[in-house]
C-alpha positions, 0 to 999 in steps of 0.5 A, a space after each residue: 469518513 475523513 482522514 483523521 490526521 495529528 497535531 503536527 507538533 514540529 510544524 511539518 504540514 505543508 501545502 503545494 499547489 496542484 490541478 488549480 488547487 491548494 492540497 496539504 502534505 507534510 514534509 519531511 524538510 520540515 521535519 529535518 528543518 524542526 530538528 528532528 533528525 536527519 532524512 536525506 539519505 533514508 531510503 525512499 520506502 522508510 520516506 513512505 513510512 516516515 510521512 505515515 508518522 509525521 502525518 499521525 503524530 499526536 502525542 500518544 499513538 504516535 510521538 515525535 521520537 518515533 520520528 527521532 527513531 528513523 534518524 537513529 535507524 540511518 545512523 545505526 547501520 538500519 538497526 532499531 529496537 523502537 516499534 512503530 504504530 503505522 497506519 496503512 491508507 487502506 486494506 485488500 482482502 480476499 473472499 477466505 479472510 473477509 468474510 470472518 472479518 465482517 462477521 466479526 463486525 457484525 457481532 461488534 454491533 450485536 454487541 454494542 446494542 446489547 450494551 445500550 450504544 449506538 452499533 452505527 460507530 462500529 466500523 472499519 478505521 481504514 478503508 477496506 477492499 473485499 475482492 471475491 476471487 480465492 472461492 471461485 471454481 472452474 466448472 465450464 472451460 473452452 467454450 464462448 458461454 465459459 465465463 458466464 456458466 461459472 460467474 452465475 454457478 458462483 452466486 448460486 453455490 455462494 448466494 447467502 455469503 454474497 449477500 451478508 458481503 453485500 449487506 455488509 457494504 451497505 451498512 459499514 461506512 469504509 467498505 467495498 466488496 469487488 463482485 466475483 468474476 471481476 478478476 483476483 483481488 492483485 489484478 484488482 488492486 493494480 488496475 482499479 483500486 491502488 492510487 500511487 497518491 491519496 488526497 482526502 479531506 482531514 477532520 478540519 476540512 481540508 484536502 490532504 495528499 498521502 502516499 497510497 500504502 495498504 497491507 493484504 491479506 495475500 503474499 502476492 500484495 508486493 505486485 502493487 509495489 510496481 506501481 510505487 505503492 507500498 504494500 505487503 501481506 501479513 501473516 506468516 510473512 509479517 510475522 517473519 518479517 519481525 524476527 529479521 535483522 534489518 534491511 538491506 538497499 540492492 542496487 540494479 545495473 540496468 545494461 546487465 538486467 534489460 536482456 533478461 526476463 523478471 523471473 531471470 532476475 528473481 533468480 540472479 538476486 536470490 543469489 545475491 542474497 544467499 551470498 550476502 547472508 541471506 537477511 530475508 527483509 531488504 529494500 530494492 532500488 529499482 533504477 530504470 531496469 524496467 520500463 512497462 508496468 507488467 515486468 515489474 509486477 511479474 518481478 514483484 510477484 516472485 520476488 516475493 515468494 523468494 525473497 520472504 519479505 520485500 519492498 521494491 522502489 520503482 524507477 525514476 527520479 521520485 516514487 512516481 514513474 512517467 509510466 505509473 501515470 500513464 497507467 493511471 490514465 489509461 486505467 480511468 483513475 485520474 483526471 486532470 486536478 488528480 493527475 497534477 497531485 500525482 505529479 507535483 507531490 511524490 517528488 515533494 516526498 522523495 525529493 525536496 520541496 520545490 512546489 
C-alpha cells in the first residue's frame, strides 16, 4: 500500500538527489521559511515528530497549528496542552498482543460482508510486524538438536494459532508474521526490520523519504532507538507517559561515561533524574559516549525500565550515526541507491538543507 501523504499547505515538500535518484521529504526550513514557527532549536526527537506532522498536514487530522504547537512547545519551556495525531511508520508486535488484533480483523471482514461491503478494504493503515517470540517454551537444553526439538514442539503445541497468523499474512495487505524460532521480536527489529530511513511511494507516484518510527507493543521497544529509530511501547507505559509534565534534554560527558558499562550509566542517570525531580519523561542527547551499536541497545533496554518513558538521540552530527549504516550494511538492509538516502537525508532532517 502507498503512503498517503497530505496536502502540504506551507510548500514544505522538498526533494533531494540520492543513489542517482530524485526522492521527495519535507522540511523543516520550509516550514520555518513559511512562517510557521521556529524549529531550530527543538530537540532532534520532536524533529522526528515534527516531519510526521508536516508530512500528514491535511487540514482535518492534522492542521497547520499542530505545526504551530511545536513552536509554541520550545517558547513555553517544553509545556503544551495541544494533542497531536501522529502517525508511526509502522507496528512491532509480539505473539500475546497479535494474535487478538488479527481476530479482531478477522470479525471486521465478517462484518463488512455481512453489511453487503467488500471485507477486502479492512485492512491495517500501517504496516504491521508479528514476531512470535513471548509463547515460545524451553523444553530441550544443553544439547546440539536443542533448538530444533523446541522450534518444531512450538508448531505442534501452537499449529492451529500458526496457521490462522499465516493465513492472516496472506490475506491482510500491510502484514508480516516473523515465524517462531527466529529470535524475540526487539532482536528482530534491530537486525531485520528497523530501516533508520523509509522511502515509499505516495498515492501521486512518487518516492518519498521519512524517518523510520514505530510504536510496540513491549516496553523493551526503546532498544531501536539506539539505531536512530524513534520507537516506544504502549500500554501501561504510554498511558504514564501522558500524565507527565514535559521532557527533559540530559546531556552526556563522554570522557566521564566511556570507562563505564550502559547499566553503569543507567544507574548514574536514575540519579540524575531523582535529583532533578523525577519528570519520568525526557528526551537524552547521546554525544558520542558509545561507539558500538550493542551498548546503547543494552543502554536503551534498561534505561527503559528505569526511567518509565525515554527517548534517546544517537551520537553524531544528525539522527544517522556512521556506525548505524555499517550496521545496516552488515545486516543486508541497504544497497547502494538505499545507502545514498540513508545518508543524504537525516542530516536534511536534523540539520539544514544542504542537498
Amino acid at each position: 500500500m502507498p503512503i498517503v501523504v497530505g496536502q502540504d499547505s506551507a510548500g514544505t515538500r522538498r526533494e533531494l538527489s540520492a543513489g542517482g535518484e530524485s526522492v521527495a521529504y519535507y522540511s523543516i526550513e520550509a516550514a520555518e521559511a513559511a512562517g510557521l514557527g521556529r524549529f531550530a532549536d527543538l530537540p532532534a526527537v520532536l524533529k522526528v515528530v515534527l516531519e510526521n506532522m508536516l508530512r500528514f498536514e491535511d487540514g482535518k487530522t492534522v492542521q497547520l497549528d499542530d505545526i504551530r504547537a511545536f513552536a509554541d512547545w520550545a517558547e513555553n519551556g517544553g509545556r503544551t496542552e495541544r494533542e497531536i495525531a501522529y502517525r508511526p511508520a509502522r507496528v512491532l508486535m509480539q505473539d500475546f498482543t497479535g494474535v487478538p488484533a488479527v481476530v479482531d480483523l478477522a470479525a471486521m471482514r465478517d462484518a463488512m460482508k455481512a453489511l453487503g461491503g467488500d471485507p477486502e478494504k479492512i485492512n491495517p493503515l500501517n504496516p504491521v510486524d508479528l514476531v512470535i517470540d513471548h509463547s515460545v517454551m524451553v523444553d530441550e537444553f544443553g544439547n546440539p538438536r536443542a533448538f530444533q526439538l523446541n522450534v518444531d514442539r512450538e508448531y505442534e503445541r501452537n499449529g492451529e494459532r500458526y496457521e490462522f497468523l499465516k493465513w492472516g499474512q496472506g490475506a491482510f495487505d500491510n502484514f508480516r508474521v516473523v515465524p517462531p524460532g527466529t529470535g524475540i521480536c526487539h532482536q528482530v527489529n534491530l537486525e531485520y526490520l528497523a530501516q533508520t530511513v523509509w522511502t515509499d511511494t505516495d498515492q501521486h507516484g512518487a518516492q518519498v523519504a521519512y524517518p523510520d518510527t514505530l510504536v510496540g507493543t513491549d516496553s523493551h521497544t526503546t532498544m531501536v532507538n539506539g539505531m536512530a529509530v524513534l520507537g516506544w511501547g504502549v500500554g501501561g507505559i504510554e498511558a504514564e507517559a501522558a500524565m507527565r509534565d514535559g521532557i527533559v534534554a540530559l546531556g552526556g560527558d563522554a570522557e566521564k561515561i566511556n570507562p563505564l558499562n550502559p547499566v553503569d550509566l543507567v544507574i548514574d542517570h536514575s540519579v540524575m533524574i531523582d535529583e532533578f525531580g523525577n519528570p519520568r519523561a525526557f528526551q537524552m542527547n547521546v554525544d558520542r559516549e558509545y561507539e558500538r551499536n550493542m551498548e546503547r541497545y543494552t543502554f536503551l533496554k534498561w534505561g527503559q525500565k528505569a526511567f518509565n518513558n525515554f527517548r534517546v538521540v544517537p551520537p553524531g552530527t544528525g539522527i544517522c550515526h556512521q556506525v548505524n549504516l555499517e550496521y545496516l550494511a552488515q545486516t543486508v538492509r541497504t544497497d547502494a541507491d538505499q545507502n545514498g538516502v540513508q545518508v543524504a537525508y537525516p542530516d536534511t532532517l536534523v540539520g539544514t538543507d544542504s542537498h
